[in-house]
VEXDREN-2710 file (C-alpha; in Angstrom, 1 decimal):
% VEXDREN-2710
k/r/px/py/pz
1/UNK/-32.6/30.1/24.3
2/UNK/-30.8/31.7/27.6
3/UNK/-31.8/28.8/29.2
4/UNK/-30.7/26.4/27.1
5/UNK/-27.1/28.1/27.1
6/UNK/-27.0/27.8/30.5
7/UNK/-28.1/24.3/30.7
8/UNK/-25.5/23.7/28.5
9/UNK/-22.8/25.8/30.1
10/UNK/-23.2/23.6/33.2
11/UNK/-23.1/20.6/31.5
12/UNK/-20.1/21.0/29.4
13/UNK/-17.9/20.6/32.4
14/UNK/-19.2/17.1/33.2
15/UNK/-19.3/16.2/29.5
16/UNK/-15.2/17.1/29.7
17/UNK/-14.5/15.2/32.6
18/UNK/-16.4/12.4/31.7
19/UNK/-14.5/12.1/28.5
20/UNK/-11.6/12.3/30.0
21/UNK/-12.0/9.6/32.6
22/UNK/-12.9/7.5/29.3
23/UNK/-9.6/8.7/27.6
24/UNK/-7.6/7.9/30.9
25/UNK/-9.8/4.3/31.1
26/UNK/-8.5/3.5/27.2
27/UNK/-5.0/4.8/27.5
28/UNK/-2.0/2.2/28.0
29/UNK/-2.6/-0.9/30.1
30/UNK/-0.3/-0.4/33.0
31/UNK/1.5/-3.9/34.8
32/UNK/-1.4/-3.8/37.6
33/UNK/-4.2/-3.3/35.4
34/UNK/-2.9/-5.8/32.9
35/UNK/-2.7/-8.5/36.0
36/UNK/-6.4/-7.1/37.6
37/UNK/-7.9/-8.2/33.8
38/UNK/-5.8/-11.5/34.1
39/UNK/-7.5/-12.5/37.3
40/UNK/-11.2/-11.5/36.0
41/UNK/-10.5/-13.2/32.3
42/UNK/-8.5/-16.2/32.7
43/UNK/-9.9/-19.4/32.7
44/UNK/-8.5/-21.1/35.4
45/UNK/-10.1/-18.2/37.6
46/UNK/-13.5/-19.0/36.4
47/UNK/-12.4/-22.9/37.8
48/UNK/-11.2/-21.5/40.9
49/UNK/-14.3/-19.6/41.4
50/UNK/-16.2/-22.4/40.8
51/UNK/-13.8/-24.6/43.1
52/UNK/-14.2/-22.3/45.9
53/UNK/-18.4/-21.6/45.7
54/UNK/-18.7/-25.5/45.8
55/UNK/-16.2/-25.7/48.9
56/UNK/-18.0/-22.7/50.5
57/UNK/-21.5/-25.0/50.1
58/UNK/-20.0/-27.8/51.5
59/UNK/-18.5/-26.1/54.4
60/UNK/-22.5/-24.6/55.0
61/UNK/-23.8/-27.8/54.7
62/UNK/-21.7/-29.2/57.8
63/UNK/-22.3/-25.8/59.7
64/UNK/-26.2/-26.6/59.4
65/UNK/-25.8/-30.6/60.1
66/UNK/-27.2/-30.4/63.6
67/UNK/-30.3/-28.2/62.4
68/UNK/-33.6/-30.6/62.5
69/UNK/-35.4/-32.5/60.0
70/UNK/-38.7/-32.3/60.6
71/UNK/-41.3/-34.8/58.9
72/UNK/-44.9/-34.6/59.1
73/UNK/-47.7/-36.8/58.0
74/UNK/-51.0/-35.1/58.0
75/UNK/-54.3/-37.2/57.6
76/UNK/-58.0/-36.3/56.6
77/UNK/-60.8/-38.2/57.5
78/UNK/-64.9/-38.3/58.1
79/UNK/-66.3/-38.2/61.8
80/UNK/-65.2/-40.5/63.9
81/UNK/-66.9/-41.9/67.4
82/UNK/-65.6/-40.8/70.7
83/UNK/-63.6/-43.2/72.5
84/UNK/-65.9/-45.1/74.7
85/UNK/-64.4/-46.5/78.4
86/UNK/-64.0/-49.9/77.2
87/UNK/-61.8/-49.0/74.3
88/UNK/-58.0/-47.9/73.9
89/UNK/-57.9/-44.9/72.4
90/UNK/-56.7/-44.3/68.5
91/UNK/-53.4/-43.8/67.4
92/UNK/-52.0/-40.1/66.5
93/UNK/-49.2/-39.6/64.5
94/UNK/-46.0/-38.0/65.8
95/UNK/-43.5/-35.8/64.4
96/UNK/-40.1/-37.8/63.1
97/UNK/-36.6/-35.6/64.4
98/UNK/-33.6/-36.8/62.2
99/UNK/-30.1/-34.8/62.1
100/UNK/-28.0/-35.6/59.6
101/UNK/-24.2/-34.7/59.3
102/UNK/-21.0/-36.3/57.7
103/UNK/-20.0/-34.1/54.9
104/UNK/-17.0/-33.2/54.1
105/UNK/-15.5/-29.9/52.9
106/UNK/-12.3/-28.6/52.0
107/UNK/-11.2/-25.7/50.6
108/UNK/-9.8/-24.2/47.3
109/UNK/-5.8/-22.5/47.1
110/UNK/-4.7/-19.5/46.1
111/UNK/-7.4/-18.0/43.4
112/UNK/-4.7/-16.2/42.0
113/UNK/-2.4/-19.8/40.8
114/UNK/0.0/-18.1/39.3
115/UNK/-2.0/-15.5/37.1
116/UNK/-0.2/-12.8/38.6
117/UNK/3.3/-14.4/38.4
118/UNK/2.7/-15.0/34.4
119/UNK/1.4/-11.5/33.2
120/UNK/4.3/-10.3/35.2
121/UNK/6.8/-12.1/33.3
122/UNK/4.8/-11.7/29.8
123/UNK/4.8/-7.8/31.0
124/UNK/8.6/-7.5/31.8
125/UNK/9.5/-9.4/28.8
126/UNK/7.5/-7.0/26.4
127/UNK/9.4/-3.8/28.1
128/UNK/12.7/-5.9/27.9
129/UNK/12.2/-6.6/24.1
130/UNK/11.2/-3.5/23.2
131/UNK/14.8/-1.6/25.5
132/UNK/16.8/-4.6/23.9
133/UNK/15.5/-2.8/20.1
134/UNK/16.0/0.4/21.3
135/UNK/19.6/-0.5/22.2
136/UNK/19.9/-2.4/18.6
137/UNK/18.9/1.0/16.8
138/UNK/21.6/2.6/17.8
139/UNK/24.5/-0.2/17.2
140/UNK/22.6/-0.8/13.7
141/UNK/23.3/3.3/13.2
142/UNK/26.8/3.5/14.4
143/UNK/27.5/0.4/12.4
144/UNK/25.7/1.8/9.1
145/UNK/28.5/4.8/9.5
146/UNK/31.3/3.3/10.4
147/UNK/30.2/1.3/7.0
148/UNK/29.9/4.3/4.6
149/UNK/33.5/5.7/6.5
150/UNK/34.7/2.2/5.5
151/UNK/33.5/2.4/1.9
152/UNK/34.9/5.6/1.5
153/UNK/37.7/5.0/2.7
154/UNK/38.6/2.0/0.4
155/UNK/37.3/4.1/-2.7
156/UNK/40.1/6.3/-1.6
157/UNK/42.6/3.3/-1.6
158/UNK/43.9/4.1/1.8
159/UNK/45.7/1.9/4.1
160/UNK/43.3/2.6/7.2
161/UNK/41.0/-0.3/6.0
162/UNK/41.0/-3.3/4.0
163/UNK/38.1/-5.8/2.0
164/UNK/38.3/-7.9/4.6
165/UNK/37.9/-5.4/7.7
166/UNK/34.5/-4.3/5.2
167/UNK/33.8/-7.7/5.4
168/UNK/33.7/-8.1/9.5
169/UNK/31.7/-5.2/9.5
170/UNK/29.0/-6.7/7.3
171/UNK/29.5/-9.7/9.7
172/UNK/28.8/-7.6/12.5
173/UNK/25.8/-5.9/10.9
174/UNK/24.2/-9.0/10.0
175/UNK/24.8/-10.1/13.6
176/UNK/22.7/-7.1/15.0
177/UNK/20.2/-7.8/12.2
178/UNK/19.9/-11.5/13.9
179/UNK/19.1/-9.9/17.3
180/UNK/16.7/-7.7/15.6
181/UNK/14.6/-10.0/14.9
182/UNK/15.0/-12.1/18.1
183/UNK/14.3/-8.9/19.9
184/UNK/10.7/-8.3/17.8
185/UNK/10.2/-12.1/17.9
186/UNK/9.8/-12.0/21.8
187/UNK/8.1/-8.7/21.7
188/UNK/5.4/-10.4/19.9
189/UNK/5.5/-12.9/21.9
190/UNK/5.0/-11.6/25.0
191/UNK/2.4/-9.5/23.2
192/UNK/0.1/-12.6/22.6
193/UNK/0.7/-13.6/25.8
194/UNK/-1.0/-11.0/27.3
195/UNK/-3.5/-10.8/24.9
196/UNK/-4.4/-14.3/26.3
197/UNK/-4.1/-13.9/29.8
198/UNK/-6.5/-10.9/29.9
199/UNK/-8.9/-12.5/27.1
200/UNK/-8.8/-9.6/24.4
201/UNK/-9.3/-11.8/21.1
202/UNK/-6.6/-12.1/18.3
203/UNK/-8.3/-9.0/16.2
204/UNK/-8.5/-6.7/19.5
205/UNK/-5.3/-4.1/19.5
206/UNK/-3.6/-4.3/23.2
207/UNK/-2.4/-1.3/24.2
208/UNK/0.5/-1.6/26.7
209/UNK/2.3/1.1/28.5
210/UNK/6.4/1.5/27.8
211/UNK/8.0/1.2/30.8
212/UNK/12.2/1.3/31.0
213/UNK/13.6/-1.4/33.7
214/UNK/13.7/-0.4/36.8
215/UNK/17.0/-1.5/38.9
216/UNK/16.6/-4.5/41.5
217/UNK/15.0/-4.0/44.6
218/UNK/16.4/-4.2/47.4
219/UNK/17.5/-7.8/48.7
220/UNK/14.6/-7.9/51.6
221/UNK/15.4/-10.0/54.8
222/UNK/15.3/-14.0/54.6
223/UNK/13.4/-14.4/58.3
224/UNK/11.0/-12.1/57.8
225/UNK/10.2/-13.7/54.1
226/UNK/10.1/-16.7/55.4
227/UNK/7.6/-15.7/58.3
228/UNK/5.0/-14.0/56.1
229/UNK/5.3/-17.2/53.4
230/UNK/4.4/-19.0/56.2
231/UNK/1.5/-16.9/57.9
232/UNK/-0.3/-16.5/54.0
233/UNK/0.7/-19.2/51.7
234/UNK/-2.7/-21.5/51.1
235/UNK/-0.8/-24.6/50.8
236/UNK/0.7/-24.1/54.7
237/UNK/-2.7/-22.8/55.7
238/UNK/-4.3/-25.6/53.9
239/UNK/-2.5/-28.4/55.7
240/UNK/-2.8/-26.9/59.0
241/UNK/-6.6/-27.0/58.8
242/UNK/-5.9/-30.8/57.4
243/UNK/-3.8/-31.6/61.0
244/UNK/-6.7/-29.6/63.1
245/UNK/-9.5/-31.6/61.3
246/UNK/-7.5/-35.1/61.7
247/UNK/-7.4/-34.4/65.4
248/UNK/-10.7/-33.3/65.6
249/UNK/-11.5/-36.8/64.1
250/UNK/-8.9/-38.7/66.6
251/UNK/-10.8/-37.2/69.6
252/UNK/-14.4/-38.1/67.9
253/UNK/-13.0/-41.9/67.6
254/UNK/-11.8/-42.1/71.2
255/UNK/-15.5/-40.7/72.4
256/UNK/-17.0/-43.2/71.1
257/UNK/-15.6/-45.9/73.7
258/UNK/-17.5/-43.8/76.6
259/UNK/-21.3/-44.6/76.6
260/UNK/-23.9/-42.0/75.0
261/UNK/-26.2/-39.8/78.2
262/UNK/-29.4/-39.2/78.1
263/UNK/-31.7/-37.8/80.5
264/UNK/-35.5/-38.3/79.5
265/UNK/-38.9/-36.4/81.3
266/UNK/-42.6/-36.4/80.7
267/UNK/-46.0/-35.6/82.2
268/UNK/-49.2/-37.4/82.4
269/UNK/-52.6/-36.1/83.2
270/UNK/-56.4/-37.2/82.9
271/UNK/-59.1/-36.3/81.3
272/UNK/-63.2/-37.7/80.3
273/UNK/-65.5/-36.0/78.6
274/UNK/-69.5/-36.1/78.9
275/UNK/-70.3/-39.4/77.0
276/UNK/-67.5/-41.6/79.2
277/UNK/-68.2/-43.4/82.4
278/UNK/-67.7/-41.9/85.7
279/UNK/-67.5/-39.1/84.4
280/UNK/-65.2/-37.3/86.8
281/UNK/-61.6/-37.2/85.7
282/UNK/-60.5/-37.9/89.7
283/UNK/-61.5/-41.6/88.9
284/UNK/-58.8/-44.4/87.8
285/UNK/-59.2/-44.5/84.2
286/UNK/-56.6/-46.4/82.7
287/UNK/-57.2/-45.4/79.1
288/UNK/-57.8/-41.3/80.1
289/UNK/-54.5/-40.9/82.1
290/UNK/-51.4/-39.1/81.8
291/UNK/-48.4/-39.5/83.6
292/UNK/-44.9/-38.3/84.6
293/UNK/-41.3/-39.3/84.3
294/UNK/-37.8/-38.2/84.4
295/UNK/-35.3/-41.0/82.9
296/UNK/-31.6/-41.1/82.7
297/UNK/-30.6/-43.6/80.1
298/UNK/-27.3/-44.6/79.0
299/UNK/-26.5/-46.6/75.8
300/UNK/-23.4/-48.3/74.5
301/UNK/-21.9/-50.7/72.3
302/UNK/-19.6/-53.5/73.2
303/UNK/-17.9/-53.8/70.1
304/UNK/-14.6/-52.3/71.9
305/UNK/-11.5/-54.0/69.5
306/UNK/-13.6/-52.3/66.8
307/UNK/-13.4/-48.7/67.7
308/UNK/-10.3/-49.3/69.1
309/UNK/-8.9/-50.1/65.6
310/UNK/-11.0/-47.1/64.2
311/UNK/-8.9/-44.7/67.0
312/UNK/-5.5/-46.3/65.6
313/UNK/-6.4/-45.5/61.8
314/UNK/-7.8/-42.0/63.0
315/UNK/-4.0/-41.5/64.6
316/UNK/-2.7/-42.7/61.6
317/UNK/-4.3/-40.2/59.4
318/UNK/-3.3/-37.7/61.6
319/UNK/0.6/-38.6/61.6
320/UNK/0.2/-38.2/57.3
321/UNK/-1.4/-34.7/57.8
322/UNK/1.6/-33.6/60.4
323/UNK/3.8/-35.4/57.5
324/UNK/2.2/-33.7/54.8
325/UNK/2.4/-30.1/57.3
326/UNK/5.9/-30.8/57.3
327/UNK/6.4/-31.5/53.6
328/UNK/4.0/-27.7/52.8
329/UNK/6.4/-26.0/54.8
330/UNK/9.8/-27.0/53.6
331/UNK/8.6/-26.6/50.1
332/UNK/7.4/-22.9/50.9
333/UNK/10.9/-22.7/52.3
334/UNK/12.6/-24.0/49.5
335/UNK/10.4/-21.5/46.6
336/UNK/11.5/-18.2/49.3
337/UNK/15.1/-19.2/49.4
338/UNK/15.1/-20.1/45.8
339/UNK/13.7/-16.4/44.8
340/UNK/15.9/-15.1/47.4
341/UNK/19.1/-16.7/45.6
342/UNK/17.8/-15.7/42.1
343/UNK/17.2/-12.2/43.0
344/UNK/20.7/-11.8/44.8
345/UNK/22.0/-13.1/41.5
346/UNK/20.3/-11.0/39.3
347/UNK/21.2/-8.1/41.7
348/UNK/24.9/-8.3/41.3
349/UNK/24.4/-9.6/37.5
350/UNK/22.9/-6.0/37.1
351/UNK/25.4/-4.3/39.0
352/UNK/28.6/-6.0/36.5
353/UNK/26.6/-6.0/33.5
354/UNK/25.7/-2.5/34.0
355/UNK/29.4/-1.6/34.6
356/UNK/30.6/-3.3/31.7
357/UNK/27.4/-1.5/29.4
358/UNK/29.6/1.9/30.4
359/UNK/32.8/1.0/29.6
360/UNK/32.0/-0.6/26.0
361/UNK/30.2/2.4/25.2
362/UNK/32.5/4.5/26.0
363/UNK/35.5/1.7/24.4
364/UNK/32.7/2.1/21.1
365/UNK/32.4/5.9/21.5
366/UNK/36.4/6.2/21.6
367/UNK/36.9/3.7/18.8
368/UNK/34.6/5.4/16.3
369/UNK/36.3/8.9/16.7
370/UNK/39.6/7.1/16.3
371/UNK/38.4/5.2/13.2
372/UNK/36.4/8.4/11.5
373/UNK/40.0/11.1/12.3
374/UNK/41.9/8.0/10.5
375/UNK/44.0/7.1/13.7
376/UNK/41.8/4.1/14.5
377/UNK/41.5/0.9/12.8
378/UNK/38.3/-0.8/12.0
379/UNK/39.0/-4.1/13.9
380/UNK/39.1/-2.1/17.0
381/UNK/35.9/-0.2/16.5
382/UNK/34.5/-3.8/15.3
383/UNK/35.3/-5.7/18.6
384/UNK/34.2/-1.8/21.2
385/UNK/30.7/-2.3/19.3
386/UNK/30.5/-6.2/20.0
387/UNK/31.5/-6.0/23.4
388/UNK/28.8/-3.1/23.8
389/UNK/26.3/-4.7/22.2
390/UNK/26.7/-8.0/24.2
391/UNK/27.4/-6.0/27.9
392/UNK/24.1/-4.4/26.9
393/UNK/22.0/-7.4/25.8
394/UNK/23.6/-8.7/28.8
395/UNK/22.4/-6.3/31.4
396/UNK/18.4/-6.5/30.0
397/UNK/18.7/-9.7/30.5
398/UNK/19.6/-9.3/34.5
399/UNK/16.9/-6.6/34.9
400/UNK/14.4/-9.1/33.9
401/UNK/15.5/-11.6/35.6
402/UNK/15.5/-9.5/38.8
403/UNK/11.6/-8.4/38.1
404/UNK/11.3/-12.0/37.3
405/UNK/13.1/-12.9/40.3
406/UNK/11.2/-10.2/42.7
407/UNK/7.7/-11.7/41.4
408/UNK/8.6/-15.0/41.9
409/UNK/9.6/-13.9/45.8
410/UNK/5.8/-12.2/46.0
411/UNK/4.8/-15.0/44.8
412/UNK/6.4/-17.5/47.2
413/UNK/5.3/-15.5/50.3
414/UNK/1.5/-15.0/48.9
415/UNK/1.7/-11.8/47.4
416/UNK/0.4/-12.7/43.9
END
């Protein structure tokens, strides 16, 4: 029994930590882990996966083009005479040496097409949803008393309020109702579209983490965007490899016009054996010699306008890869300065949207002490509480775009 106390006095710690690593694996999906499930679930990784194993077999196959083929042919047979003097002696077969070559690889893009990019917008838009209903709670509650204050107001019969100043403010609460619903409509939206992205099925609960909106990053420098897009975009890598391979191919069609070197050597020597006549191997035997021989041989073809029309469609191949170089590289500058543009914009959108959040609280705030002491009027607190709630909806709407904004910049310069 003292042993098995102790046994399980040791283990208990374990047992606790290992529970709560579990707890801590199963809490709230944070944005990373919610992008690292996107790139092992989605579909179109499995493709690229599959895209890049068969590139990476093609590419071995051309690495291992100038290893040997060897044949052989092997024979079996009964006893067979010796080779007399008078007769040529039997063929043997030789081994065959073939190298093959000529495949073509190429190479996938980026494995990550975009996964990143969309669970970070499905992400953002959850947390912006969810901060927009947050933000319609509490117009729905200031609007709810300025309603009763209303109400009691006109039982009272006083001159403060009328019907049709109720009437706005059922207006205005139906309004908030409106975005309400918008605001749980995206919610689960963006909801499902995580689901998807990270291949939980339609029954499976996602957990996500809440998470307010952070304020914009800073705007980073355009040259040094533009420099890293550059250095790890696939599609820029991509068609450089395409321009190194045409000229590779150029320079293959314009050796062929020089003539193909080969230097050849062998040995000869002689040999009899007991039943041959003379029998000493010093004596000219004609069908028991070997010889030597060192060759140089050259070989060519004369079919010169030929190649030389090969050399000018190899050029011209190589003039659309430099074209389509060209073409990879003002597109990658076009997607940085685009993000660069939209995250400015959403910068200063933030800025004045945030600004403008303040001041119609604080308009709302002043308007609803007014109304409830009875030196305000309803039509003022009406319009405070619109322009709030708008300024507001407003300034969610610039935070995401600047998340938006700041992934698509990652993005562009091949972050995601």
């Amino acid at each position: 029994m003292r042993a098995a106390g102790t046994a399980f006095l040791l283990c208990a710690p374990a047992l606790a930590f290992a529970q709560a690593q579990q707890q801590q694996a199963t809490g709230p999906l944070t944005l990373p882990q919610l992008q690292e499930l996107a790139r092992q679930n989605d579909p179109r990784t499995a493709m690229a996966r599959a895209q890049v194993d068969n590139a990476q077999g093609k590419r071995d196959e051309v690495r291992w083009a100038l290893f040997p083929k060897l044949e052989t042919q092997v024979a079996i047979a009964g006893p067979t005479p010796e080779a007399r003097f008078n007769k040529a002696p039997p063929d043997h077969p030789t081994s065959l040496l073939d190298v093959t070559s000529g495949s073509k690889c190429w190479f996938c893009g980026d494995l990550g097409i975009g996964i990143g990019g969309s669970v970070t917008r499905a992400y953002w838009g959850y947390q912006t949803a969810r901060g927009a209903r947050d933000t319609v709670v509490q117009v729905r509650s200031r609007i709810a008393a300025a309603r009763q204050r209303a109400q009691r107001l006109l039982a009272e019969q006083s001159d403060q309020i009328s019907k049709s100043d109720l009437m706005k403010i059922d207006y205005l609460a139906e309004e908030i109702e409106a975005r309400t619903a918008e605001a749980n409509k995206n919610a689960a939206l963006a909801i499902t579209g995580i689901r998807l992205l990270i291949g939980k099925a339609p029954e499976e609960a996602v957990d996500i983490a809440q998470q307010e909106l952070p304020q914009p990053p800073p705007q980073p420098n355009e040259n040094e965007m533009l420099r890293r897009a550059l250095e790890r975009r696939p599609e820029a890598r991509a068609a450089a490899e395409q321009v190194a391979a045409r000229r590779a191919a150029v320079d293959v069609e314009r050796a062929k016009l020089y003539p193909d070197i080969a230097l050849v050597g062998g040995a000869t020597f002689n040999y009899t054996s007991s039943a041959d006549q003379p029998h000493t191997p010093f004596a000219y035997n004609p069908y028991n010699q070997r010889s030597a021989f060192v060759a140089l041989g050259l070989q060519t073809t004369f079919d010169i306008p030929q190649k030389l029309a090969r050399i000018r469609q190899a050029e011209a191949e190589l003039r659309d890869a430099m074209a389509q170089q060209r073409g990879a590289e003002h597109l990658v500058r076009l997607e940085v300065r685009q993000a660069l543009g939209d995250l400015d914009e959403a910068r200063q959108r933030v800025a004045r949207y945030t600004s403008q959040s303040n001041i119609g609280k604080q308009l709302a705030v002043q308007a609803g002490l007014a109304f409830d002491s009875g030196l305000g009027e309803a039509r003022e607190l009406l319009e405070d509480v619109l322009l709030w709630a708008r300024a507001d909806g407003e300034k969610f709407k610039a935070l995401f775009d600047a998340q938006i904004a700041w992934a698509s910049l990652q993005k562009a310069t091949g972050g995601l």
